[in-house]
C-alpha positions as CSV (number, residue, x, y, z in Angstrom):
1,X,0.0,0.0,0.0
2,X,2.6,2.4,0.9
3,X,4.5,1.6,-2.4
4,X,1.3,2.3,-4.6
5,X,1.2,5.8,-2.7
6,X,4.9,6.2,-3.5
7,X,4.7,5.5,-6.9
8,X,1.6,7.5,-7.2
9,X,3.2,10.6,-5.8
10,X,6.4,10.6,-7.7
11,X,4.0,10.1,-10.9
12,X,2.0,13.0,-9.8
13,X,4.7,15.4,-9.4
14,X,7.0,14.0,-12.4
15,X,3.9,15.3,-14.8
16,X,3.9,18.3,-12.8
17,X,7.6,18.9,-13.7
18,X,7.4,17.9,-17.2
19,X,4.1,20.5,-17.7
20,X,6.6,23.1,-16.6
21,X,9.1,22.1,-18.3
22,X,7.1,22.3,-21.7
23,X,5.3,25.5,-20.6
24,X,8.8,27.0,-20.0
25,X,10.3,25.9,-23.6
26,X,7.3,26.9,-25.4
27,X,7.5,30.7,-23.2
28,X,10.7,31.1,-24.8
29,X,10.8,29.2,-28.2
30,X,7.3,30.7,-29.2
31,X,8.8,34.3,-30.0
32,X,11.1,33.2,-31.9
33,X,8.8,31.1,-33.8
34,X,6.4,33.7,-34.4
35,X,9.1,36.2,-35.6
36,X,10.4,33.3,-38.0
37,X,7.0,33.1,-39.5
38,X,6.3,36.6,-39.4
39,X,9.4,37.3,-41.9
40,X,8.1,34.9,-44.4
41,X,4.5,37.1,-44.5
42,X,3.3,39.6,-47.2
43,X,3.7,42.9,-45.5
44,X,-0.2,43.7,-46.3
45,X,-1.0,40.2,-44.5
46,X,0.9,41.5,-41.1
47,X,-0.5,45.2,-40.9
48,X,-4.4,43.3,-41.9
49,X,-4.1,40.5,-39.7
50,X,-1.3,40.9,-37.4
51,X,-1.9,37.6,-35.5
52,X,-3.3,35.6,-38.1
53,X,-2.2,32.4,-39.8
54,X,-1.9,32.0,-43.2
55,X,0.8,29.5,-44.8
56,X,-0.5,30.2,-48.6
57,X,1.1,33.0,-49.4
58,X,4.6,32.6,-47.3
59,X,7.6,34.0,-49.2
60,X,11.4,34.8,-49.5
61,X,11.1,38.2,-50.9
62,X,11.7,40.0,-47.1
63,X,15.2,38.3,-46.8
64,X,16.0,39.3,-50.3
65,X,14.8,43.0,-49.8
66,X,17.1,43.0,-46.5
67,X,20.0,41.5,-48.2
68,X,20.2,43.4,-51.6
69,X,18.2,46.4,-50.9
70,X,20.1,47.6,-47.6
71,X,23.5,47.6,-46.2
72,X,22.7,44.2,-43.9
73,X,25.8,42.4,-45.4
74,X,27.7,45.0,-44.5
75,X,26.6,45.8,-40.8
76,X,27.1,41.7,-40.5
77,X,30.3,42.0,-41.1
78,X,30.9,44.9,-39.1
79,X,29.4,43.4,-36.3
80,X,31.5,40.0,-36.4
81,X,35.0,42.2,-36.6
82,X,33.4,44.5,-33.3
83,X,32.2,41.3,-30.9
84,X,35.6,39.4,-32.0
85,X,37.8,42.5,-31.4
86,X,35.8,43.1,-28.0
87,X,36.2,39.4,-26.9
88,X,39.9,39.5,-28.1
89,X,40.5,42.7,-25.8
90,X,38.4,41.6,-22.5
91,X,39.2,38.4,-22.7
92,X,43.2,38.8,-22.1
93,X,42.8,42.1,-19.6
94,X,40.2,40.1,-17.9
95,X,42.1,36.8,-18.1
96,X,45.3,38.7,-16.7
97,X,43.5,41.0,-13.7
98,X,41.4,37.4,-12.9
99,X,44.6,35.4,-12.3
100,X,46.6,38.5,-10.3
101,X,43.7,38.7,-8.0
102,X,43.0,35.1,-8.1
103,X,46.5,34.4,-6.8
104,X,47.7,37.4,-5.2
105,X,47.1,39.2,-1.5
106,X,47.1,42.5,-1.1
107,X,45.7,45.0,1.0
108,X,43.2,46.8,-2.0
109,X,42.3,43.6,-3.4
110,X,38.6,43.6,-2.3
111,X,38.7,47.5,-3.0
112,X,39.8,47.0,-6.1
113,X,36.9,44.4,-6.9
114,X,34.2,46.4,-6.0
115,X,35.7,49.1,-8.3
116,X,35.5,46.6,-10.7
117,X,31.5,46.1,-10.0
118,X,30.7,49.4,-9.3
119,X,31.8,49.9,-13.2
120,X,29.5,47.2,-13.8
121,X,26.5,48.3,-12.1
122,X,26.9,52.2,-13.4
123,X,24.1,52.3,-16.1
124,X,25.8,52.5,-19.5
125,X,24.2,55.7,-20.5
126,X,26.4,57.9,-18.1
127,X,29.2,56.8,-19.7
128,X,28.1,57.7,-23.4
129,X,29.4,61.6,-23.4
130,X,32.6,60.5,-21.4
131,X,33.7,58.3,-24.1
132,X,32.6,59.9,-26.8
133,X,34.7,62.7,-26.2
134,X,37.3,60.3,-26.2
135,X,36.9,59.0,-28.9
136,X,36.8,62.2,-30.3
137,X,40.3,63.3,-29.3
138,X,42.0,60.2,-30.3
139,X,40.2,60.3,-33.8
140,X,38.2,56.8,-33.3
141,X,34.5,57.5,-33.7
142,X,33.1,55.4,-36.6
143,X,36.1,52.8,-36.5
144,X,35.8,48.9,-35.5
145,X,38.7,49.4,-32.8
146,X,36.8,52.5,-30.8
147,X,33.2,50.4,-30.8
148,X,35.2,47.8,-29.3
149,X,37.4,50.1,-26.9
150,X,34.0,51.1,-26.1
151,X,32.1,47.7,-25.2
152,X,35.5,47.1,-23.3
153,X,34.8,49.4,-20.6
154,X,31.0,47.2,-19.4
155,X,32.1,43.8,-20.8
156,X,35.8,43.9,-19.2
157,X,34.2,43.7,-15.3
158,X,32.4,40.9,-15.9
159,X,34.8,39.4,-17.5
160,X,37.3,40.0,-14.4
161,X,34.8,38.6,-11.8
162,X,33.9,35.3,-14.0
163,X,37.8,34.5,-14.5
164,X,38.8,35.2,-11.3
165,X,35.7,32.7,-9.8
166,X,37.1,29.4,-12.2
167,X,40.8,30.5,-11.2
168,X,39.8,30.0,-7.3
169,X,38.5,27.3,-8.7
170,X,42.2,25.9,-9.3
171,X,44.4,24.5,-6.7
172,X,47.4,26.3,-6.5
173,X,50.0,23.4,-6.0
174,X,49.4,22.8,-9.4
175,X,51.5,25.6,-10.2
176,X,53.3,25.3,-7.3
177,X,54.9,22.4,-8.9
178,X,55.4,23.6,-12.6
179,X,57.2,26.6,-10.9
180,X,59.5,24.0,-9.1
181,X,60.2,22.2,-12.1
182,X,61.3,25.3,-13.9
183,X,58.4,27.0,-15.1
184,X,58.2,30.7,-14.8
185,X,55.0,32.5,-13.6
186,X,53.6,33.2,-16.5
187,X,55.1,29.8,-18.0
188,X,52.7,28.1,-15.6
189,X,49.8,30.2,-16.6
190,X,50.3,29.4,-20.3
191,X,51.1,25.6,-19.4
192,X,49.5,24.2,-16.7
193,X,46.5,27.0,-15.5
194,X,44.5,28.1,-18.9
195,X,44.4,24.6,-20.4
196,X,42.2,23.8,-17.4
197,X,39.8,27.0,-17.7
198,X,39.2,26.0,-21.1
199,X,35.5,25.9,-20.2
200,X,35.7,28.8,-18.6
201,X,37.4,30.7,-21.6
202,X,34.5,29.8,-23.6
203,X,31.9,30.6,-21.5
204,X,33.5,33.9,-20.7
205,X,34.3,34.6,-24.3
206,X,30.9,33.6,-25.2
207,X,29.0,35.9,-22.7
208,X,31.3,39.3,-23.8
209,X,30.8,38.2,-27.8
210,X,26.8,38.1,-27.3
211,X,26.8,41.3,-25.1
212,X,28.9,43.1,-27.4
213,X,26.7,41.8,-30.5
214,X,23.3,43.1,-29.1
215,X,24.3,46.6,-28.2
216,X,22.5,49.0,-29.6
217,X,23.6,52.6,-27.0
218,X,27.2,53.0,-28.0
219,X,26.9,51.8,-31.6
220,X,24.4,54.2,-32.3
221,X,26.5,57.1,-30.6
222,X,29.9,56.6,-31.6
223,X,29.3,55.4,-35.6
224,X,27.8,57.5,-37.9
225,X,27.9,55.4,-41.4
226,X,28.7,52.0,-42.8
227,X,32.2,51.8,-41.7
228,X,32.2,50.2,-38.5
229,X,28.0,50.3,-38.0
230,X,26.3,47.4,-36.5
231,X,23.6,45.2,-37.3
232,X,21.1,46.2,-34.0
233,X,21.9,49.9,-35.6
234,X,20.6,49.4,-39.0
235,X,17.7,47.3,-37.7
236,X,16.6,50.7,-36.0
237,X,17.2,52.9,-38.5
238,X,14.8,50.8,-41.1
239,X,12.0,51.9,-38.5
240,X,11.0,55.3,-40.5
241,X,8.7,57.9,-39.4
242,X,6.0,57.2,-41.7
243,X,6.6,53.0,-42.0
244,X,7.5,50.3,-39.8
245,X,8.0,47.2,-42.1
246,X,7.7,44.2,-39.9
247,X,8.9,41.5,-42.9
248,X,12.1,43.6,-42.7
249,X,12.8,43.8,-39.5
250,X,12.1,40.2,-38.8
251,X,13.7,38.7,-41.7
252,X,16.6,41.2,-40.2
253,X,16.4,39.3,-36.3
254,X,16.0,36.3,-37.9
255,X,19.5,36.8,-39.7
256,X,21.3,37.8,-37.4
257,X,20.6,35.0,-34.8
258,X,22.4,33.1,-37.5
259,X,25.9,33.9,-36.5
260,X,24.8,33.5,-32.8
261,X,23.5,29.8,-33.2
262,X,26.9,28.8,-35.5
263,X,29.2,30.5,-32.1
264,X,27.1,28.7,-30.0
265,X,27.1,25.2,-31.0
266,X,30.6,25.3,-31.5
267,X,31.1,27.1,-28.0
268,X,27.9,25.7,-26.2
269,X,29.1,22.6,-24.4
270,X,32.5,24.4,-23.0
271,X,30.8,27.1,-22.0
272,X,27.6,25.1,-20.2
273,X,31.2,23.5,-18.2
274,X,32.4,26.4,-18.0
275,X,29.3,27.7,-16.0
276,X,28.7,24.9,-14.0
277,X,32.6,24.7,-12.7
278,X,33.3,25.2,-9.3
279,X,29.4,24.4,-7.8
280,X,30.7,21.7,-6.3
281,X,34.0,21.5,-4.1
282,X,35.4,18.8,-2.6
């Protein structure tokens, strides 16, 4: 009897946890569903019926307007050389400040952290008219290399605290004993420390690229034309006073999840071990 009630119960709440389960994937799948069917729509069909159905009359010709008929290609491009630049850049700094305060012990080293999050946790628009004016002086507005100098200064923090969390994560006789058998400090970083974080490399590297490739603030301040523009840039500036041409703009989203779903399933699995190292410690 006490069995059957067992069973019973762990039946009962397994179909409650597979209900949420589904009611969680389709609360974040069915967006992006929608906006994949939405770009395949005749433009007249979305502003008649904006949350109709209709498969007849389905179409390519909002992908081809995107891709021939405006500078998408181009503000790709620019926005794969600005997110690698920016994960190039925050990735070293933060993998270098990480394993100094990882390893060291100095009196500032907690100050010096929260400096590091109270950068993080300033909202990004106070910092537009300071860097712009930098920018300015040292001639780098509308360049790839001042956009990513730019989402340096909010992705670099981050960085710093999530490299710093999988070195503690390290024992330290590990280099304790490539320094015995000859290796320099930074000889055991490069040998022995950073094949280890792998995971957390990627996951790092992965988190900074995305951040870097949504931003939509300092792009739109600092460029001014299709040199170093990005993609979320041009998607805004296809909204027009007079139109707002949802076949467009969601063939454009759809696009540009493209590059983000090739990074990711190349990067996914280090980066899900990445996130998960150091829960547990033995």
């Amino acid at each position: 009897m006490i069995m059957k009630k067992t069973i019973k119960k762990f039946s009962l709440s397994s179909c409650f946890i597979n209900f949420g389960l589904i009611f969680l994937l389709v609360f974040a799948l069915f967006p992006i569903v929608w906006t994949i069917y939405t770009s395949f729509r005749v433009e007249m069909d979305i502003i008649k019926n904006p949350t109709g159905l209709n498969f007849s009359e389905l179409n390519f010709n909002a992908y081809r307007e995107v891709w021939t008929g405006t500078d998408f290609p181009v503000l790709i491009k620019n926005s794969l050389i600005t997110s690698f630049l920016t994960m190039v850049m925050s990735l070293t700094l933060g993998t270098l400040a990480g394993y100094s305060l990882s390893r060291s012990d100095f009196r500032a080293k907690e100050t010096v952290l929260l400096v590091y999050l109270l950068v993080r946790v300033i909202p990004g628009v106070l910092l537009l008219i300071p860097i712009f004016l930098l920018m300015q002086k040292f001639n780098l507005l509308d360049t790839h290399i001042g956009l990513a100098l730019a989402y340096t200064t909010f992705t670099l923090p981050a960085a710093v605290w999530l490299m710093k969390g999988f070195f503690d994560g390290l024992p330290i006789d590990l280099e304790n004993a490539a320094r015995v058998d000859g290796c320099s400090r930074m000889g055991a970083l490069w040998r022995v420390v950073l094949p280890l974080v792998l995971p957390g490399i990627a996951a790092t590297a992965t988190l900074v690229a995305i951040e870097a490739w949504n931003d939509v603030l300092f792009a739109l301040m600092i460029t001014s034309s299709t040199d170093a523009r990005t993609w979320p840039v041009g998607m805004k500036l296809l909204i027009g006073e007079f139109q707002l041409p949802w076949g467009q703009l969601t063939a454009t989203a759809v696009l540009s999840l493209i590059p983000v779903v090739i990074g990711f399933s190349f990067a996914g699995r280090r980066m899900v071990a990445g996130l998960t190292a150091g829960g547990v410690k033995e």
